[in-house]
HTML snippet that shows the backbone in 3Dmol.js (N, CA, C, O; Angstrom):
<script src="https://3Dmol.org/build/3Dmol-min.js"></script>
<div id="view" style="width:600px;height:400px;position:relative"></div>
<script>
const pdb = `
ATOM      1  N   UNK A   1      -7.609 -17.182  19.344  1.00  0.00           N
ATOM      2  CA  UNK A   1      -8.095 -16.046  18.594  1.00  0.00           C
ATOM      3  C   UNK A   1      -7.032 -15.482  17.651  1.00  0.00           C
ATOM      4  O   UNK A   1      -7.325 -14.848  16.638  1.00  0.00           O
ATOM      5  N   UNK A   2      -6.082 -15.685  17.948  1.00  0.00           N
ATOM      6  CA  UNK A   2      -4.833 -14.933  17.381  1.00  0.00           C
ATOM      7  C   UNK A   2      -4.882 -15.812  15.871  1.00  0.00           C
ATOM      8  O   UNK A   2      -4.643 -15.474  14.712  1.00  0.00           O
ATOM      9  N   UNK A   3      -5.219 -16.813  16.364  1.00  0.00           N
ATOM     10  CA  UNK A   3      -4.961 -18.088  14.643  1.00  0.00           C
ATOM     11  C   UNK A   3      -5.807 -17.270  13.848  1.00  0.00           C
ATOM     12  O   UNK A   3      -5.258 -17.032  12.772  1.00  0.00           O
ATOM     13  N   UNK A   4      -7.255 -16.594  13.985  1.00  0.00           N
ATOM     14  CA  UNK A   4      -8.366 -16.308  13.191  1.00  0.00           C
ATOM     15  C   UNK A   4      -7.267 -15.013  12.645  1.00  0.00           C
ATOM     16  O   UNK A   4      -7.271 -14.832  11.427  1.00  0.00           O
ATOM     17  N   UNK A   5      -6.436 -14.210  13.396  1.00  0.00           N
ATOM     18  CA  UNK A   5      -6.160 -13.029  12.859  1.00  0.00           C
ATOM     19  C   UNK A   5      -5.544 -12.909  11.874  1.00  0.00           C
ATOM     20  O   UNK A   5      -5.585 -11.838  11.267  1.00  0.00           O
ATOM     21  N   UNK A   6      -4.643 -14.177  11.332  1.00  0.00           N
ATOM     22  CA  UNK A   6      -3.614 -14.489  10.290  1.00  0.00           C
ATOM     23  C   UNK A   6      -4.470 -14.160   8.933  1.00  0.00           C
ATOM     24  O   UNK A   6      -4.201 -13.265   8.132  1.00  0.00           O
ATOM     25  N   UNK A   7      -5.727 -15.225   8.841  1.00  0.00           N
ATOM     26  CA  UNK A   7      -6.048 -15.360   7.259  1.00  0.00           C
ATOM     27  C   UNK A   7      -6.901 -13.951   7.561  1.00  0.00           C
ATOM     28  O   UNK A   7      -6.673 -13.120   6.682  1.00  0.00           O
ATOM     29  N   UNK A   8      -7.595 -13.601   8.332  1.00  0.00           N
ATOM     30  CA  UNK A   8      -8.238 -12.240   8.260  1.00  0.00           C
ATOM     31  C   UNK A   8      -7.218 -11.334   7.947  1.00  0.00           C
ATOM     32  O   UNK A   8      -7.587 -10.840   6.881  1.00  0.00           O
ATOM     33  N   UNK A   9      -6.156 -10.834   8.258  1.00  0.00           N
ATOM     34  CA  UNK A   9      -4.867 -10.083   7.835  1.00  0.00           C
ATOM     35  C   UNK A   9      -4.524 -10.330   6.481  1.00  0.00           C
ATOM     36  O   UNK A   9      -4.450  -9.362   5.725  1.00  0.00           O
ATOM     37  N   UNK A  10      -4.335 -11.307   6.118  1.00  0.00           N
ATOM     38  CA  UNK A  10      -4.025 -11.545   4.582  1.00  0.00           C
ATOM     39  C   UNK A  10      -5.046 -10.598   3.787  1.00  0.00           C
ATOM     40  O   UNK A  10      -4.542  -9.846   2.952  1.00  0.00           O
ATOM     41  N   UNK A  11      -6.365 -10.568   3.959  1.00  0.00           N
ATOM     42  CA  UNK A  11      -7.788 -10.562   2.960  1.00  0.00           C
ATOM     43  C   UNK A  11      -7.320  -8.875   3.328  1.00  0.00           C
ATOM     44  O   UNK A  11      -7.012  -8.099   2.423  1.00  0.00           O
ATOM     45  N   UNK A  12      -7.327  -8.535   4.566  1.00  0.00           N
ATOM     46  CA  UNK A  12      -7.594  -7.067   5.024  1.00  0.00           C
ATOM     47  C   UNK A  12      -5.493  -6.556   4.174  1.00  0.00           C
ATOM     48  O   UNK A  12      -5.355  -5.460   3.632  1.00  0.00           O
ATOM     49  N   UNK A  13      -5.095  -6.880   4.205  1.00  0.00           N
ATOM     50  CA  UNK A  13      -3.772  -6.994   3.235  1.00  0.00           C
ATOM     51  C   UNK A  13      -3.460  -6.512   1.805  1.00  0.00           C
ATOM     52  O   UNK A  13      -2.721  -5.627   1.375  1.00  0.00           O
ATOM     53  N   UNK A  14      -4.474  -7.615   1.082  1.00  0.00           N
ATOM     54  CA  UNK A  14      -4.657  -7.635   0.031  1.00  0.00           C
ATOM     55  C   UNK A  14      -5.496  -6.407  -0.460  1.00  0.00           C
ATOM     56  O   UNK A  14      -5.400  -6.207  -1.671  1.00  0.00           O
ATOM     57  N   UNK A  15      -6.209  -5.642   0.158  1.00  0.00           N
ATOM     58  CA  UNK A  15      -7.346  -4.879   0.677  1.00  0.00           C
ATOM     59  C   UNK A  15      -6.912  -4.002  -0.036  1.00  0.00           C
ATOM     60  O   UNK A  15      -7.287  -3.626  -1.147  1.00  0.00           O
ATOM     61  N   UNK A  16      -5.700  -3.496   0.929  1.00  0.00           N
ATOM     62  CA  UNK A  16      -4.806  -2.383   1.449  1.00  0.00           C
ATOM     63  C   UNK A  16      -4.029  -2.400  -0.119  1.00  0.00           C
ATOM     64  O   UNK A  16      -3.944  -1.367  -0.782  1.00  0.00           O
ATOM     65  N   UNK A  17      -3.583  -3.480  -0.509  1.00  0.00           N
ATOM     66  CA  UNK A  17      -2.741  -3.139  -1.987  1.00  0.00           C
ATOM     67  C   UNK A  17      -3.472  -2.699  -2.777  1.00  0.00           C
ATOM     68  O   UNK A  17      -3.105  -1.780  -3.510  1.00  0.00           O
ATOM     69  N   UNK A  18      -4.728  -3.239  -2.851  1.00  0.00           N
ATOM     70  CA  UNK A  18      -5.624  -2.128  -4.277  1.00  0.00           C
ATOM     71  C   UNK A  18      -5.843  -1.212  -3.966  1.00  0.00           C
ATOM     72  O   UNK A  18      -6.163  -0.498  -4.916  1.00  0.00           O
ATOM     73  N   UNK A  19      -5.873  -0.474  -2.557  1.00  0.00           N
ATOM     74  CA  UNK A  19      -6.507   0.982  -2.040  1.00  0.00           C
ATOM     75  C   UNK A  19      -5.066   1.086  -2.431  1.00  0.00           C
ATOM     76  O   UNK A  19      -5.269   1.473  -3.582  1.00  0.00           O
ATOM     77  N   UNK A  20      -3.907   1.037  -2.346  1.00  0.00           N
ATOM     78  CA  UNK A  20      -2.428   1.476  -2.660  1.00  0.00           C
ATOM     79  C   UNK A  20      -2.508   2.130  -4.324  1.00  0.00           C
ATOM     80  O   UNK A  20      -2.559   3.269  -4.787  1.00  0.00           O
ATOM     81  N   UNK A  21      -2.487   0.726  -4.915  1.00  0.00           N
ATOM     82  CA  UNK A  21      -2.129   0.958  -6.150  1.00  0.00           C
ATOM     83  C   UNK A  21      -3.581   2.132  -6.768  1.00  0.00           C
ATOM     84  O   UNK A  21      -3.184   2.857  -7.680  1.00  0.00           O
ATOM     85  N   UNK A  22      -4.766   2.311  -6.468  1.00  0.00           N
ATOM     86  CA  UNK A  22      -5.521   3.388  -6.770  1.00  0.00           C
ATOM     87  C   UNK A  22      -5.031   4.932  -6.649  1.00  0.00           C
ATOM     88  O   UNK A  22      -5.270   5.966  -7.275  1.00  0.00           O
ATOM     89  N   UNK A  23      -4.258   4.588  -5.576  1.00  0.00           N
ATOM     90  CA  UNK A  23      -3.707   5.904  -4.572  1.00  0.00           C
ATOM     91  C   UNK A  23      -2.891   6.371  -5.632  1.00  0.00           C
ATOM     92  O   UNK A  23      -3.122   7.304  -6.401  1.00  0.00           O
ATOM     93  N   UNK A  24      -1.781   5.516  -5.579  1.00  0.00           N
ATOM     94  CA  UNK A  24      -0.693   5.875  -6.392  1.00  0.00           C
ATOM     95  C   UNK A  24      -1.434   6.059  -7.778  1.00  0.00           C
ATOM     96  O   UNK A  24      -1.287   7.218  -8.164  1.00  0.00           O
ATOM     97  N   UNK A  25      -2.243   5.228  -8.722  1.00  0.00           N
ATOM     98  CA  UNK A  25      -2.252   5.827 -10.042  1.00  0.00           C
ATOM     99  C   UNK A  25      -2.991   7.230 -10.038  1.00  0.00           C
ATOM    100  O   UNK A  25      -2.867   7.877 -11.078  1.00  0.00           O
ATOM    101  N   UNK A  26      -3.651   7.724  -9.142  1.00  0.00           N
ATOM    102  CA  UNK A  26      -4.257   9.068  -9.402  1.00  0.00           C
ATOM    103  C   UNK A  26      -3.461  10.104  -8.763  1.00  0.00           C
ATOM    104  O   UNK A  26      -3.819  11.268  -8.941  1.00  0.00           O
ATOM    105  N   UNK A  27      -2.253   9.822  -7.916  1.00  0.00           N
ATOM    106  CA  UNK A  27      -1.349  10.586  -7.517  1.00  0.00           C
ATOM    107  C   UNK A  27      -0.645  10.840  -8.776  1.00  0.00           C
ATOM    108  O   UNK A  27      -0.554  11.981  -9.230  1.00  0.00           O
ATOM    109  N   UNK A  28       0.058   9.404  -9.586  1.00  0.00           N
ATOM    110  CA  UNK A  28       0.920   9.649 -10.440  1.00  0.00           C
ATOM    111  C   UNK A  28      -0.034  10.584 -11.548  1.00  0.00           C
ATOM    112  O   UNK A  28       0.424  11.632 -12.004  1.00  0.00           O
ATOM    113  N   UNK A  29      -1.262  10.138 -11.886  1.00  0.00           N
ATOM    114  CA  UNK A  29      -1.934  11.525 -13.034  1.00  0.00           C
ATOM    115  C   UNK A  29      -1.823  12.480 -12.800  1.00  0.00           C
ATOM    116  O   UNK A  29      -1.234  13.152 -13.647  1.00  0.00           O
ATOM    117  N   UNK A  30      -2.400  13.354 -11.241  1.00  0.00           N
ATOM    118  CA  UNK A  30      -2.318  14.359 -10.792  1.00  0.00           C
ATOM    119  C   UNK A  30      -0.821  14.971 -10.978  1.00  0.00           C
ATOM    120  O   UNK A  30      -0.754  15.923 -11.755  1.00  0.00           O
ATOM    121  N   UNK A  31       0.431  14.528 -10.342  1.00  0.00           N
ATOM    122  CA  UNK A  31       1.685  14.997 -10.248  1.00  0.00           C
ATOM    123  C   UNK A  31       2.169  14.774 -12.319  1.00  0.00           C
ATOM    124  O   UNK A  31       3.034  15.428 -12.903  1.00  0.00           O
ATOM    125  N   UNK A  32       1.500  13.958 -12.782  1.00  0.00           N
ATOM    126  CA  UNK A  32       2.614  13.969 -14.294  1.00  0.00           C
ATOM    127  C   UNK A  32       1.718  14.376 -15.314  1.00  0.00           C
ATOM    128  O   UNK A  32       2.006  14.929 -16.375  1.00  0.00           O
ATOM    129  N   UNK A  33       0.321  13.963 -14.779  1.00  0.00           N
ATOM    130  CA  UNK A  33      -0.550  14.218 -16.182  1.00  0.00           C
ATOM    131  C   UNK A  33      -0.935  12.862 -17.071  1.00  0.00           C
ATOM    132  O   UNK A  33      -2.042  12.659 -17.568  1.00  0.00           O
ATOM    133  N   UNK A  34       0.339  11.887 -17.174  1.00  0.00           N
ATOM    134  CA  UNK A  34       0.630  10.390 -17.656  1.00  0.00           C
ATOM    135  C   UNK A  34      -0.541   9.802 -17.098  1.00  0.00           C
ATOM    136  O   UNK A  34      -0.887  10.375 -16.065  1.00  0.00           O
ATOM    137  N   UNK A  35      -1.624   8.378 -17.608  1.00  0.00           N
ATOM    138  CA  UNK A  35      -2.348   7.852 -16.915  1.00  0.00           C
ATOM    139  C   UNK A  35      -1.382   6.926 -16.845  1.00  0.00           C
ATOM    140  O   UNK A  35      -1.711   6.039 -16.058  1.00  0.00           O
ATOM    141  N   UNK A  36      -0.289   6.744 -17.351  1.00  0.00           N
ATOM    142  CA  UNK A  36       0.032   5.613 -16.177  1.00  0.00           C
ATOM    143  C   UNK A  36       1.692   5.456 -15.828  1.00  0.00           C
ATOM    144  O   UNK A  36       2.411   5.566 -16.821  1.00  0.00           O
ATOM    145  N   UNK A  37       2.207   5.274 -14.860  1.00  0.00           N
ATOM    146  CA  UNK A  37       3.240   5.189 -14.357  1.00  0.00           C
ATOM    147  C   UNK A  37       4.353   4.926 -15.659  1.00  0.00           C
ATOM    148  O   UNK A  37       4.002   4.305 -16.662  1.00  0.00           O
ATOM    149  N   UNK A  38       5.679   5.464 -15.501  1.00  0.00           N
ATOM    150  CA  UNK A  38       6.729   4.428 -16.585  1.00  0.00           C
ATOM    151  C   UNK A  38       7.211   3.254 -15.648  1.00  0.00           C
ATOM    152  O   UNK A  38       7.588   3.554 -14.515  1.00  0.00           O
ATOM    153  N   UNK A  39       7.219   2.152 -15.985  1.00  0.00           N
ATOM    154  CA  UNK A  39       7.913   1.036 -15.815  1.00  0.00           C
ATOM    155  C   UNK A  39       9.891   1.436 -15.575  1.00  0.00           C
ATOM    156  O   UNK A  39      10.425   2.364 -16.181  1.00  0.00           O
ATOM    157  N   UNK A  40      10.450   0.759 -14.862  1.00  0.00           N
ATOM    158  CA  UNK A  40      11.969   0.806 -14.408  1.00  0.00           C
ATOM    159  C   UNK A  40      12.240   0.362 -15.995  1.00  0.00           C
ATOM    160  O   UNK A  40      12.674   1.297 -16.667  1.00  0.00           O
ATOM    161  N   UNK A  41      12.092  -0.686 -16.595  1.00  0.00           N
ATOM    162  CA  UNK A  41      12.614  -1.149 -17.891  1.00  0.00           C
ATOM    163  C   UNK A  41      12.272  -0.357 -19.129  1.00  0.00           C
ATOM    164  O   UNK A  41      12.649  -0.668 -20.259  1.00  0.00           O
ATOM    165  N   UNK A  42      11.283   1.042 -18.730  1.00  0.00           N
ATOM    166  CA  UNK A  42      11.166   2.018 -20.135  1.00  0.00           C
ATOM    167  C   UNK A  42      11.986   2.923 -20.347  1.00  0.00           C
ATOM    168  O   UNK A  42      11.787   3.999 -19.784  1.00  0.00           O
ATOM    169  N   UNK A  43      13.161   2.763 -21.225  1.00  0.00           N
ATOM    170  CA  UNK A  43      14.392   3.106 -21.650  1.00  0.00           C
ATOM    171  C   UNK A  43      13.744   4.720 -22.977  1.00  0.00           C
ATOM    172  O   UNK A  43      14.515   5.447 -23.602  1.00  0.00           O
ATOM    173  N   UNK A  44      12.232   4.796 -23.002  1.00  0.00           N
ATOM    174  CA  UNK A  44      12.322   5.645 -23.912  1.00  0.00           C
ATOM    175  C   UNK A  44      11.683   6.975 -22.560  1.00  0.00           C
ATOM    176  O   UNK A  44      11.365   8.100 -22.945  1.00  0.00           O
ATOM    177  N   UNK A  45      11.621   6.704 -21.509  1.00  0.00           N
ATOM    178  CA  UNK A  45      11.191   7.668 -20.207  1.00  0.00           C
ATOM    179  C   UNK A  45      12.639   8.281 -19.597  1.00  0.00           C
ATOM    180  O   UNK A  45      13.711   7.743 -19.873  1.00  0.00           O
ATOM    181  N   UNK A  46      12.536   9.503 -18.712  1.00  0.00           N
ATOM    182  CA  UNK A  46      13.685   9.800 -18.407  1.00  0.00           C
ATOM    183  C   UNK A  46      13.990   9.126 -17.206  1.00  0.00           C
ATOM    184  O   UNK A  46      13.045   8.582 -16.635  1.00  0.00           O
ATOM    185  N   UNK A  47      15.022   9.056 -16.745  1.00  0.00           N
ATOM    186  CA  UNK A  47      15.157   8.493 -15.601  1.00  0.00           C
ATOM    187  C   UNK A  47      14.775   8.930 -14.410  1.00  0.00           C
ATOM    188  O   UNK A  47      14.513   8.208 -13.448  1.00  0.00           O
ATOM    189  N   UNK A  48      14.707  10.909 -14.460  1.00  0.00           N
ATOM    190  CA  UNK A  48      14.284  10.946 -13.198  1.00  0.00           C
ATOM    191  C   UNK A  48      12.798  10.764 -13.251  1.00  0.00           C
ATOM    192  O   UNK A  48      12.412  10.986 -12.103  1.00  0.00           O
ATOM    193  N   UNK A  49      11.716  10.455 -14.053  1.00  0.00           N
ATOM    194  CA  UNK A  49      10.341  10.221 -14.058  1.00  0.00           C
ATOM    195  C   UNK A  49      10.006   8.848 -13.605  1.00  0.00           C
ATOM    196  O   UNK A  49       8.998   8.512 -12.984  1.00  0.00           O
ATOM    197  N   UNK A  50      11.434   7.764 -14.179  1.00  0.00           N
ATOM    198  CA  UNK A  50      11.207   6.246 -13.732  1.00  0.00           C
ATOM    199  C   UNK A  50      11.623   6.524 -11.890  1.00  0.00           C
ATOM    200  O   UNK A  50      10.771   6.148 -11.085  1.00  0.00           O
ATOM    201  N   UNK A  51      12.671   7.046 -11.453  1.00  0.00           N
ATOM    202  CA  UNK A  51      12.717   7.336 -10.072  1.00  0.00           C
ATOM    203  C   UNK A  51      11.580   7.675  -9.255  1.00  0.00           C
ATOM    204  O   UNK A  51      11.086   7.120  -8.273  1.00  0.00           O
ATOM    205  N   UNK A  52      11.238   8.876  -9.990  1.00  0.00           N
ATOM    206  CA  UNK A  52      10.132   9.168  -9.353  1.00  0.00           C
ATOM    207  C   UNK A  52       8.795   8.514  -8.660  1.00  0.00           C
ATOM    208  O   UNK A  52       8.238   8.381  -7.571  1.00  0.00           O
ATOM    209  N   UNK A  53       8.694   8.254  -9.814  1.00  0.00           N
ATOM    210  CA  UNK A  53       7.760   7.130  -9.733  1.00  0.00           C
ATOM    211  C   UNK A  53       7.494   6.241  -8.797  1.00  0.00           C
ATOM    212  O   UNK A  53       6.589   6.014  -7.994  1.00  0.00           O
ATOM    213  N   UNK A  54       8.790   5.671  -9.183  1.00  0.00           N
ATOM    214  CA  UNK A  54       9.277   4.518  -8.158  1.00  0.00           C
ATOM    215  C   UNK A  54       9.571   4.711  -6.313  1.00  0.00           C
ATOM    216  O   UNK A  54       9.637   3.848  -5.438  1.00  0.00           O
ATOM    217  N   UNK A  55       9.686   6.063  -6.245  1.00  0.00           N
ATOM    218  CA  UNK A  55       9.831   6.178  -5.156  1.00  0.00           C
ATOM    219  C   UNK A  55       8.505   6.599  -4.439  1.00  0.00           C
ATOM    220  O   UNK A  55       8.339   6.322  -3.251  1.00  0.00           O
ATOM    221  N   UNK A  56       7.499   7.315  -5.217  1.00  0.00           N
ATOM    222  CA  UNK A  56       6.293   7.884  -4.889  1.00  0.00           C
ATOM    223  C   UNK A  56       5.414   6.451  -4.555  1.00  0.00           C
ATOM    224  O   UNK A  56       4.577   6.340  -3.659  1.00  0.00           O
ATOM    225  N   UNK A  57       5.792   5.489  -5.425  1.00  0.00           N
ATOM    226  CA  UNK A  57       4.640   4.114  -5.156  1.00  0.00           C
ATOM    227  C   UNK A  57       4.978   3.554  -3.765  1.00  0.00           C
ATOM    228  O   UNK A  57       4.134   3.253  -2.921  1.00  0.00           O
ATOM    229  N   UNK A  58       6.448   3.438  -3.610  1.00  0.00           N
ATOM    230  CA  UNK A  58       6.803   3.160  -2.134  1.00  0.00           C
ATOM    231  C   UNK A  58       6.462   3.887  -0.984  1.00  0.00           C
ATOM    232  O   UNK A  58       6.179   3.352   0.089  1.00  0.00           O
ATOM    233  N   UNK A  59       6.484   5.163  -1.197  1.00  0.00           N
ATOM    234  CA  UNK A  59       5.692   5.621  -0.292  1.00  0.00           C
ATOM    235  C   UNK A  59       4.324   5.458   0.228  1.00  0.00           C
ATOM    236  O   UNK A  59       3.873   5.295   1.362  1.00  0.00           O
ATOM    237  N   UNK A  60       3.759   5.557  -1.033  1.00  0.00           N
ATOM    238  CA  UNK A  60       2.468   5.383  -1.100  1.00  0.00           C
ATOM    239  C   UNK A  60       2.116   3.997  -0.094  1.00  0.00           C
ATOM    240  O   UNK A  60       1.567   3.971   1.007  1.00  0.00           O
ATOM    241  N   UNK A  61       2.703   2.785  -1.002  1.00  0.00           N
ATOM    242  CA  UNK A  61       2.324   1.566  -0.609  1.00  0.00           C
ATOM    243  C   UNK A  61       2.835   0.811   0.976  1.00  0.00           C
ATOM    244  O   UNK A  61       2.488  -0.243   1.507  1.00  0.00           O
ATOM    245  N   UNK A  62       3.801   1.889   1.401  1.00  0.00           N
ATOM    246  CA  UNK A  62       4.466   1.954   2.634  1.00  0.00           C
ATOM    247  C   UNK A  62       3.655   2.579   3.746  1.00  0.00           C
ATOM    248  O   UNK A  62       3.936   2.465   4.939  1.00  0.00           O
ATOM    249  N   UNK A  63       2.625   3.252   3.256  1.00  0.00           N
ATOM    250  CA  UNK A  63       1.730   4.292   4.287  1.00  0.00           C
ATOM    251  C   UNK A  63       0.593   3.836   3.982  1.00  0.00           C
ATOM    252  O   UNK A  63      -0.309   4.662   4.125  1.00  0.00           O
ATOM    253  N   UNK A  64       0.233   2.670   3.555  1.00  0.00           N
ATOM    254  CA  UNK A  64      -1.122   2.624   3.107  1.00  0.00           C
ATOM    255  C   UNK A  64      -0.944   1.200   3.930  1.00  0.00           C
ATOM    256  O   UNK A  64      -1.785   1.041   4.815  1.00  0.00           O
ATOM    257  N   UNK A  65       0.210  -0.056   3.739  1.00  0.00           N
ATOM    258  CA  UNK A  65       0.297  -1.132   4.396  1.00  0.00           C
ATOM    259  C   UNK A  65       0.450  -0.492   6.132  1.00  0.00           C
ATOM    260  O   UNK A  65      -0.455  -0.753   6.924  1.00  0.00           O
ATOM    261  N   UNK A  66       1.616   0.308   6.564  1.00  0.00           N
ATOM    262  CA  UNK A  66       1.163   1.002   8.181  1.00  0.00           C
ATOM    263  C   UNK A  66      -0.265   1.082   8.300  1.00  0.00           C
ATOM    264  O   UNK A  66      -0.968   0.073   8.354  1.00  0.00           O
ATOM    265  N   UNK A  67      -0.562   1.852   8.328  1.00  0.00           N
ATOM    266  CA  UNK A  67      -2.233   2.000   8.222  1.00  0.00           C
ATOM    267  C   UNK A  67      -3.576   0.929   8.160  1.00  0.00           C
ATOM    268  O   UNK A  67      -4.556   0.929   8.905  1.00  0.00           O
ATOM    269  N   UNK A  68      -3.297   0.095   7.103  1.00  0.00           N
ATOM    270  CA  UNK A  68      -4.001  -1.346   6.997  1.00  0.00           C
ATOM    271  C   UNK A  68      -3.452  -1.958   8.746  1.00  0.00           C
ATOM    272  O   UNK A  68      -4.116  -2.016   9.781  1.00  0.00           O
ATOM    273  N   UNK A  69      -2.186  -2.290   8.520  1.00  0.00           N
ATOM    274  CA  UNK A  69      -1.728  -3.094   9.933  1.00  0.00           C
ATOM    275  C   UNK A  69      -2.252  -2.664  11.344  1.00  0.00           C
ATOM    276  O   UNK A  69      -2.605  -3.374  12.285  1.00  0.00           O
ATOM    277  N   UNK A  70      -2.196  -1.140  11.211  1.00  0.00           N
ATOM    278  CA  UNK A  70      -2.547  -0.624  12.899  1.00  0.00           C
ATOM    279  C   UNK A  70      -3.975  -0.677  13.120  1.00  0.00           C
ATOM    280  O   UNK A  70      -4.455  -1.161  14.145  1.00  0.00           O
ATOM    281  N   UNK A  71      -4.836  -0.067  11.945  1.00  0.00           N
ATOM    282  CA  UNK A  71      -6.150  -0.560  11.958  1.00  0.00           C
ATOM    283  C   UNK A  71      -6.580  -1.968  11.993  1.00  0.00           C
ATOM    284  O   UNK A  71      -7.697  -2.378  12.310  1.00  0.00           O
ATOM    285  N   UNK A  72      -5.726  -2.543  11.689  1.00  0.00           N
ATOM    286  CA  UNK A  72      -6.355  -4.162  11.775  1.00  0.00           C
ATOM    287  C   UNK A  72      -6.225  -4.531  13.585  1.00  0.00           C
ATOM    288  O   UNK A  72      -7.089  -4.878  14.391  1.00  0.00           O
ATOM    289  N   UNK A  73      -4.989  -4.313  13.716  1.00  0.00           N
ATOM    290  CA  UNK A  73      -4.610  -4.889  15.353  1.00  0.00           C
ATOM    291  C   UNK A  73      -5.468  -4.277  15.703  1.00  0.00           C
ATOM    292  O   UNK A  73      -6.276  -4.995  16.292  1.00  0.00           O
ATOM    293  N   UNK A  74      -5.900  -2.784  15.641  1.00  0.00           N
ATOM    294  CA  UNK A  74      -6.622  -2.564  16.978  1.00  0.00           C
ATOM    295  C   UNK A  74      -7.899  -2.563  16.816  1.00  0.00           C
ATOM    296  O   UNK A  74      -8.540  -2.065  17.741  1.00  0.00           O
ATOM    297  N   UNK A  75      -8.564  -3.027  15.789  1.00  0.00           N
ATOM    298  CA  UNK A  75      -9.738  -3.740  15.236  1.00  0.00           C
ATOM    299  C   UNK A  75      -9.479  -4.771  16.189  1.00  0.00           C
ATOM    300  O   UNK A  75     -10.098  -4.547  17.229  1.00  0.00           O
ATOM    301  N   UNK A  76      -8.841  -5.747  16.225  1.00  0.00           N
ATOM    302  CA  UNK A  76      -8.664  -7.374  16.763  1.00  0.00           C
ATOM    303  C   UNK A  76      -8.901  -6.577  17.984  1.00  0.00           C
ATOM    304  O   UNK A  76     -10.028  -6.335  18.418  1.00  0.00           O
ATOM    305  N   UNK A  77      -7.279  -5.989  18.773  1.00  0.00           N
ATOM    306  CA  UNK A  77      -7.818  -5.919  19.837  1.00  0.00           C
ATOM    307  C   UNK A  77      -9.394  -5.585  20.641  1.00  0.00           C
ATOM    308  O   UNK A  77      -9.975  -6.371  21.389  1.00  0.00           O
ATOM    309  N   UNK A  78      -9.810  -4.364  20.289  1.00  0.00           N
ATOM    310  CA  UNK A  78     -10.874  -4.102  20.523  1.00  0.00           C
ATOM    311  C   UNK A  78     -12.130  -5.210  20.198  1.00  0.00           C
ATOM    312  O   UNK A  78     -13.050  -4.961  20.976  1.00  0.00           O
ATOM    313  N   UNK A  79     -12.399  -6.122  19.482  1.00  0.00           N
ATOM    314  CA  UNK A  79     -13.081  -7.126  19.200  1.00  0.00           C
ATOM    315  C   UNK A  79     -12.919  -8.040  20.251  1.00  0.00           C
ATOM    316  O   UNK A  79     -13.884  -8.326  20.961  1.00  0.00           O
ATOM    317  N   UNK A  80     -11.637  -8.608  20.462  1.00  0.00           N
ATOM    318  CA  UNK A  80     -11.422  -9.654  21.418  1.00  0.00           C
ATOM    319  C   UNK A  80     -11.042  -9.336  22.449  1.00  0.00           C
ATOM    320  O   UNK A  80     -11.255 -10.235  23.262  1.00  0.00           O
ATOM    321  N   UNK A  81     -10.297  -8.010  23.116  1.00  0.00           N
ATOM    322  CA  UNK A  81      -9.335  -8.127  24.214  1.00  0.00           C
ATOM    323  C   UNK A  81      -8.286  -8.327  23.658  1.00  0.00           C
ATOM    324  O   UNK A  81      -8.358  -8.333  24.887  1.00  0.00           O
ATOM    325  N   UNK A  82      -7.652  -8.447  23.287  1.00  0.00           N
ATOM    326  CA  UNK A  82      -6.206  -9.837  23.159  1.00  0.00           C
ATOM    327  C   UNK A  82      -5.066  -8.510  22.477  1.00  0.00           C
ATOM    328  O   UNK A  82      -5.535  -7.631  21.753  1.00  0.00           O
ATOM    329  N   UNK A  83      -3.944  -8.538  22.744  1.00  0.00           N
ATOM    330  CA  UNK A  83      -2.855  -6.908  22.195  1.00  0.00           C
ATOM    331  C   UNK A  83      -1.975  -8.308  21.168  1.00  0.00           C
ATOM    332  O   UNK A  83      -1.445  -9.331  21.603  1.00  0.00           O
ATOM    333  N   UNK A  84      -2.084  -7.908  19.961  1.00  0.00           N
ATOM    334  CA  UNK A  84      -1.224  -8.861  19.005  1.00  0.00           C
ATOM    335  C   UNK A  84       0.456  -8.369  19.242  1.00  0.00           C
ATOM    336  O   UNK A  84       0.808  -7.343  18.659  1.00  0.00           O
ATOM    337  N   UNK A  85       1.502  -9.134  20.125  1.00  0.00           N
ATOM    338  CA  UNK A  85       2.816  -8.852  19.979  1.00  0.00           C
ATOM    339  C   UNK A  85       3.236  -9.206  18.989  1.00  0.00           C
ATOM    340  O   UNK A  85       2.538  -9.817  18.179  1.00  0.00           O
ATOM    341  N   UNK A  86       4.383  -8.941  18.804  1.00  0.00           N
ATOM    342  CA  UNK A  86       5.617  -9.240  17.636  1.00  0.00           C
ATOM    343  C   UNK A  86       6.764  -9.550  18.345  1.00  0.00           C
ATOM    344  O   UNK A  86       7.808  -9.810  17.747  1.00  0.00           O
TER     345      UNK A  86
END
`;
const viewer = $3Dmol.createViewer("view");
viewer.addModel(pdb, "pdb");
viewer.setStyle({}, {cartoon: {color: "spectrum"}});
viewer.zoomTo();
viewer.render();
</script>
């Protein structure tokens, strides 16, 4: 059972990055107003807006992959029985 959980994790994964990156672009409108993020390489943005940024998506995409992962295991578990170690 554990083999089925791999490619199901990937799909439920991939999932989780577009619910991310949604997150983050309507966070970043809300907090800047900008529809869209500055890039690290936009030299005509200030730096603390490229920081910002950059640190807000990690968060974002850091709490959104937790979340995908714990819901998935205990999806599995509860489906099969089975506790996925590491």
């Amino acid at each position: 059972m554990k083999l089925l959980y791999k490619p199901l994790s990937l799909i439920i994964s991939a999932l989780g990055g577009v619910l991310a990156g949604a997150v983050f672009k309507q966070s970043w409108k809300a907090i800047s107003g900008d529809d869209e993020a500055p890039k690290a390489t936009a030299t005509d943005r200030k730096i603390r807006d490229v920081l910002l940024a950059a640190a807000l998506q990690g968060a974002i995409f850091g709490l959104v992959k937790a979340a995908v992962d714990r819901g998935s295991a205990q999806a599995f578990e509860k489906a099969t029985g089975e506790k996925l170690e590491d």
